[in-house]
C-alpha positions as semicolon CSV with decimal commas, in nm:
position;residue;x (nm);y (nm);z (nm)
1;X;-1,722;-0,181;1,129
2;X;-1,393;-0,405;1,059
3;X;-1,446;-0,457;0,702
4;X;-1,085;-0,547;0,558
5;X;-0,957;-0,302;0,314
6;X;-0,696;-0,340;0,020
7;X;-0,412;-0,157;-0,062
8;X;-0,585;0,001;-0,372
9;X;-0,385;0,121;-0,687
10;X;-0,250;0,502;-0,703
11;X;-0,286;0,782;-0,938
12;X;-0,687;0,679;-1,020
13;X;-0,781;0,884;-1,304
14;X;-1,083;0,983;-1,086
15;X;-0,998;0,969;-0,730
16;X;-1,063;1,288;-0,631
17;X;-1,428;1,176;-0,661
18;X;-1,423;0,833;-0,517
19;X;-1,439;0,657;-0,776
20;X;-1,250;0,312;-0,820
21;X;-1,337;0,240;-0,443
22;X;-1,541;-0,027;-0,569
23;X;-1,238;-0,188;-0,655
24;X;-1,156;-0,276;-0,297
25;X;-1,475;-0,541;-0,271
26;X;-1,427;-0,888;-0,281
27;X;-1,572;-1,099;-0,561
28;X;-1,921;-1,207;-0,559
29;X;-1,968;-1,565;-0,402
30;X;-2,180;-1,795;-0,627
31;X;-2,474;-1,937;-0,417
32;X;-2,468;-2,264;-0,200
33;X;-2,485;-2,571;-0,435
34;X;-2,435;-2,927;-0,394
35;X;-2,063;-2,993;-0,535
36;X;-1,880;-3,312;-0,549
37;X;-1,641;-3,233;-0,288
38;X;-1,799;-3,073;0,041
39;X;-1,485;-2,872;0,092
40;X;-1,650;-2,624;-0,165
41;X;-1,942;-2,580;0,024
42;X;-1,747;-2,542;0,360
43;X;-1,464;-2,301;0,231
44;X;-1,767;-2,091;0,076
45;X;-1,911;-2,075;0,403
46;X;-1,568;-1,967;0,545
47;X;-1,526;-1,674;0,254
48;X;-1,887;-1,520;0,348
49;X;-1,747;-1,491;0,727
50;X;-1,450;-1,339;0,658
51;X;-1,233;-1,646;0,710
52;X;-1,000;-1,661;0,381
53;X;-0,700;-1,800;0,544
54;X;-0,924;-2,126;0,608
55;X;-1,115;-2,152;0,262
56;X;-0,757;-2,095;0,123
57;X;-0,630;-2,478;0,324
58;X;-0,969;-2,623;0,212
59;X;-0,960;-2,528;-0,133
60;X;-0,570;-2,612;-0,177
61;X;-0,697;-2,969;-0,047
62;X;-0,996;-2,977;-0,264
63;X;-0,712;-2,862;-0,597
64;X;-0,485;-3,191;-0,519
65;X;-0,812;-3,417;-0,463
66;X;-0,998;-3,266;-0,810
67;X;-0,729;-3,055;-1,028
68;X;-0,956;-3,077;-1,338
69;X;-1,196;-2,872;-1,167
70;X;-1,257;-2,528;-1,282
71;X;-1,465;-2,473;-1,008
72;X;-1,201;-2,538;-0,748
73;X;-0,956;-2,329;-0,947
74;X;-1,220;-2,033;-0,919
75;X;-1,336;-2,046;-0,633
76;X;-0,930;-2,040;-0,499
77;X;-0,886;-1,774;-0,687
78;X;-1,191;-1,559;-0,482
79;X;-1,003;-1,700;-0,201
80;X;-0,683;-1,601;-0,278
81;X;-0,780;-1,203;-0,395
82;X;-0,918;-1,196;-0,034
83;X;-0,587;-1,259;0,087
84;X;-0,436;-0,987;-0,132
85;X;-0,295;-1,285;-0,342
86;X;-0,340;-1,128;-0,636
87;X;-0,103;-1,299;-0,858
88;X;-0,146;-1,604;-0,733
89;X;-0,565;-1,513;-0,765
90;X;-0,524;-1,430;-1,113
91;X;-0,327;-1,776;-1,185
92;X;-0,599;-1,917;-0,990
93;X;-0,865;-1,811;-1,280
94;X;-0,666;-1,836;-1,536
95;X;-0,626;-2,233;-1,453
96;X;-1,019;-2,220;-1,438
97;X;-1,084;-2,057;-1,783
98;X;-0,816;-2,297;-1,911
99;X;-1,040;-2,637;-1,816
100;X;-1,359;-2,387;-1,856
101;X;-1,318;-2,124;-2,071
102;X;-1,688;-1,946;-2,015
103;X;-1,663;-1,994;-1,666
104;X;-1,856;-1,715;-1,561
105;X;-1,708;-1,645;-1,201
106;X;-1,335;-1,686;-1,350
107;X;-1,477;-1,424;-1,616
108;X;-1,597;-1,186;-1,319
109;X;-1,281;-1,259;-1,097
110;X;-1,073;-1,148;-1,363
111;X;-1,242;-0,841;-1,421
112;X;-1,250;-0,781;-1,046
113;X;-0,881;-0,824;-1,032
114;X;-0,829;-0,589;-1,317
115;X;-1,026;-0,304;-1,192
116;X;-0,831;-0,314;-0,814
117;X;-0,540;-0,292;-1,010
118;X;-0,673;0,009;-1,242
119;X;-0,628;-0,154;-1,572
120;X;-0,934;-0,026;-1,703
121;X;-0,950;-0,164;-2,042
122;X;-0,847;-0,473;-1,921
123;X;-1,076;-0,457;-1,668
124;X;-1,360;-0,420;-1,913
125;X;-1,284;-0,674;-2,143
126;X;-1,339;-0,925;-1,887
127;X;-1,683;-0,815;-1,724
128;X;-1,788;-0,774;-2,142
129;X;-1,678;-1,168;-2,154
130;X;-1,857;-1,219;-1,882
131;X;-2,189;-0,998;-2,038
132;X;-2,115;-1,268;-2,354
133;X;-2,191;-1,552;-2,108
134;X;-2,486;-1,459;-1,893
135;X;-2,587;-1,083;-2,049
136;X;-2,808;-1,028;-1,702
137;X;-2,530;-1,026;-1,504
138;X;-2,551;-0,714;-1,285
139;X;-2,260;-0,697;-1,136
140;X;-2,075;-0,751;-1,442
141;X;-2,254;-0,459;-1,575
142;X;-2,216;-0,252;-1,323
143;X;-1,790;-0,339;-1,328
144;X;-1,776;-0,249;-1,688
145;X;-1,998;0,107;-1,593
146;X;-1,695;0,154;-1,371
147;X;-1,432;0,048;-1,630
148;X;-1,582;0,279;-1,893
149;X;-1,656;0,565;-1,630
150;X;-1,279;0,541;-1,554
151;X;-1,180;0,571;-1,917
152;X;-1,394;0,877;-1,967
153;X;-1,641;0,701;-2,147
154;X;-1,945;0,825;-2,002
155;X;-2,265;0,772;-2,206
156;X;-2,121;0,392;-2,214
157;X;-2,107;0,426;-1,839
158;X;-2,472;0,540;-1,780
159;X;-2,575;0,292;-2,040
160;X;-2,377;0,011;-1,823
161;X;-2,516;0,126;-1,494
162;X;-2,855;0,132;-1,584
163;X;-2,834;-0,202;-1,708
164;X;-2,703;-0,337;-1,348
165;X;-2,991;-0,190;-1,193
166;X;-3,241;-0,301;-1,456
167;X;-3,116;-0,677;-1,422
168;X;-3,047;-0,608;-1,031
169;X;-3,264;-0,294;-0,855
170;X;-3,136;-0,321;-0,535
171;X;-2,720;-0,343;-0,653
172;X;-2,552;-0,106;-0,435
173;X;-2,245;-0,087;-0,651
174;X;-2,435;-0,005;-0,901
175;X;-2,638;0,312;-0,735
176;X;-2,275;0,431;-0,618
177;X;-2,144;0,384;-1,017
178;X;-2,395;0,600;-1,127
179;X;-2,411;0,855;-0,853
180;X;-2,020;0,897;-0,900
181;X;-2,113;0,998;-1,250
182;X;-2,386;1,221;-1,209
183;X;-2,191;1,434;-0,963
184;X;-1,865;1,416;-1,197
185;X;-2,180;1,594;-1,433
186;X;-2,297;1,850;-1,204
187;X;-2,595;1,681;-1,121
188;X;-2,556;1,699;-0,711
189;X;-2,955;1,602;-0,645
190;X;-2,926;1,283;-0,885
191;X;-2,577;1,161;-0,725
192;X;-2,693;1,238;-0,358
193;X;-3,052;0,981;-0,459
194;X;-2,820;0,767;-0,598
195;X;-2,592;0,752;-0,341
196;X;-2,856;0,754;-0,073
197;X;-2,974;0,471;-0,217
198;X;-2,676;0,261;-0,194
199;X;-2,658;0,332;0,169
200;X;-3,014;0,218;0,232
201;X;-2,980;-0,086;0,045
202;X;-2,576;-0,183;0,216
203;X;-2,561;0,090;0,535
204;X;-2,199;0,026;0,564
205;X;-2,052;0,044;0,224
206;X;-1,741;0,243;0,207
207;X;-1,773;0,369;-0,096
208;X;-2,143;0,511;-0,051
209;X;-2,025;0,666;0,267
210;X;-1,731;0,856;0,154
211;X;-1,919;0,991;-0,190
212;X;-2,202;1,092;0,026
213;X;-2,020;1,272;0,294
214;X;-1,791;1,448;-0,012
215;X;-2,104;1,520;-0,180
216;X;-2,270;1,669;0,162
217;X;-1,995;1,883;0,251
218;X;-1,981;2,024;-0,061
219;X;-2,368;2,071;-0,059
220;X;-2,308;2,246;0,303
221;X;-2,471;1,962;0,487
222;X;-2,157;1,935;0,710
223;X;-2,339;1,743;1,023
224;X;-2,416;1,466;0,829
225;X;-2,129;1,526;0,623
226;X;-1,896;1,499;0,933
227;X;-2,095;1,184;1,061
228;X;-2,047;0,978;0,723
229;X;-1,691;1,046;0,726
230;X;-1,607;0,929;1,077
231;X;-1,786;0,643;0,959
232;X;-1,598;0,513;0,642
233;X;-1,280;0,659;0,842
234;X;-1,388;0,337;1,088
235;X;-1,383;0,116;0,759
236;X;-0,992;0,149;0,735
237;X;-0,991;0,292;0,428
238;X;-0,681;0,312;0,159
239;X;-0,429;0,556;0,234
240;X;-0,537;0,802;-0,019
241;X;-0,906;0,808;0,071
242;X;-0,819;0,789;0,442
243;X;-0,568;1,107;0,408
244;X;-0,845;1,342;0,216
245;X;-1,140;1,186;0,452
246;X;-0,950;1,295;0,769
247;X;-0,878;1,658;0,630
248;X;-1,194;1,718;0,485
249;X;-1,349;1,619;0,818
250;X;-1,110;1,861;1,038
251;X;-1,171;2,135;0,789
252;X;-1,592;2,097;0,831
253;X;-1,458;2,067;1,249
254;X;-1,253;2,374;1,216
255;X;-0,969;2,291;1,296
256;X;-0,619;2,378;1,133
């Protein structure tokens, strides 16, 4: 695995659980379309490989050929927060929603940007614009679960989450949401489905792995607890995830 990892925010209300890794996942593409400029097509393209440094140049050509395009502006932003150019990501949307102000994936961006910064409420207010917009949009839903969850808002949260997987059944993020807040309950069998889950649908999600191999060692499953850890530590996790994964996995080795 060389998924790219951000730097994510300290002092999580919930880290101690996992939660808020979600934050660290780029924002959803939109699907191929025709667009007036074939740039958008192409940089999209380049963004599902990995390859933001070149949908950044094509997009930054496509903003001086169409600047009225909230499109564009949107999809630079995407661009952009896959750089780690968050501030210049959030400008990015902010020029979309100004030409579009319902523009769904500025909406979502937003809220994206919001939650890998921890600003919960801020956070949710976004993903609920973008609910106001399209109110089957599943990963909206399952960003404001998170938002809420993080705020200690917790029937809102379960609400949230099962609307995600209601509009969406097989969202990931949405499996890990709720299994971070059934084990933050006590209930260890419902979070280990849940999480389960997430990994059979996305085998290689960070977040799935660490909760799962937290969740396992505490359940005394410590070979498959040690073998999802060595795992996500192969992600290049965030410091502070990377730090407890590494001790938790030499205490379940034995060593000092």
């Amino acid at each position: 695995m060389r998924r790219r990892w951000s730097q994510h925010a300290q002092g999580l209300l919930l880290a101690a659980l996992g939660l808020g890794m979600a934050a660290c996942r780029p924002a959803p593409l939109p699907p191929p379309t025709p667009t007036r400029d074939p740039r958008l097509q192409i940089a999209i393209e380049a963004l599902r490989r990995g390859e933001a440094a070149a949908a950044v140049r094509l997009l930054e050509g496509a903003r001086e050929a169409h600047p009225g395009d909230p499109e564009v502006w949107s999809l630079l932003g995407a661009a952009y927060a896959a750089l780690d150019r968050l501030e210049e990501a959030e400008g990015a949307y902010r020029e979309a929603l100004r030409r579009a102000p319902r523009h769904e994936g500025a909406l979502l961006g937003l809220g994206i940007l919001a939650d890998r910064r921890g600003r919960w409420e801020e956070a949710a207010a976004a993903f609920q614009a973008v609910l106001s917009v399209n109110p089957r949009h599943a990963r909206a839903w399952a960003g404001l679960g998170t938002a809420w969850l993080q705020q200690g808002r917790i029937a809102e949260a379960r609400q949230a989450f099962e609307a995600a997987l209601r509009w969406q059944p097989d969202l990931a993020a949405a499996y890990v949401g709720r299994g971070n807040l059934r084990m933050l309950e006590g209930d260890f069998d419902g979070a280990e489905a849940d999480l389960r889950q997430a990994l059979a649908l996305q085998p290689d999600m960070p977040e799935a792995l660490y909760g799962l191999g937290r969740l396992l060692a505490h359940r005394g499953k410590t070979a498959e607890a040690r073998a999802l850890l060595r795992r996500f530590l192969e992600a290049r996790p965030p410091a502070p995830f990377a730090w407890e994964a590494e001790a938790l996995l030499r205490w379940l080795e034995g060593a000092p």
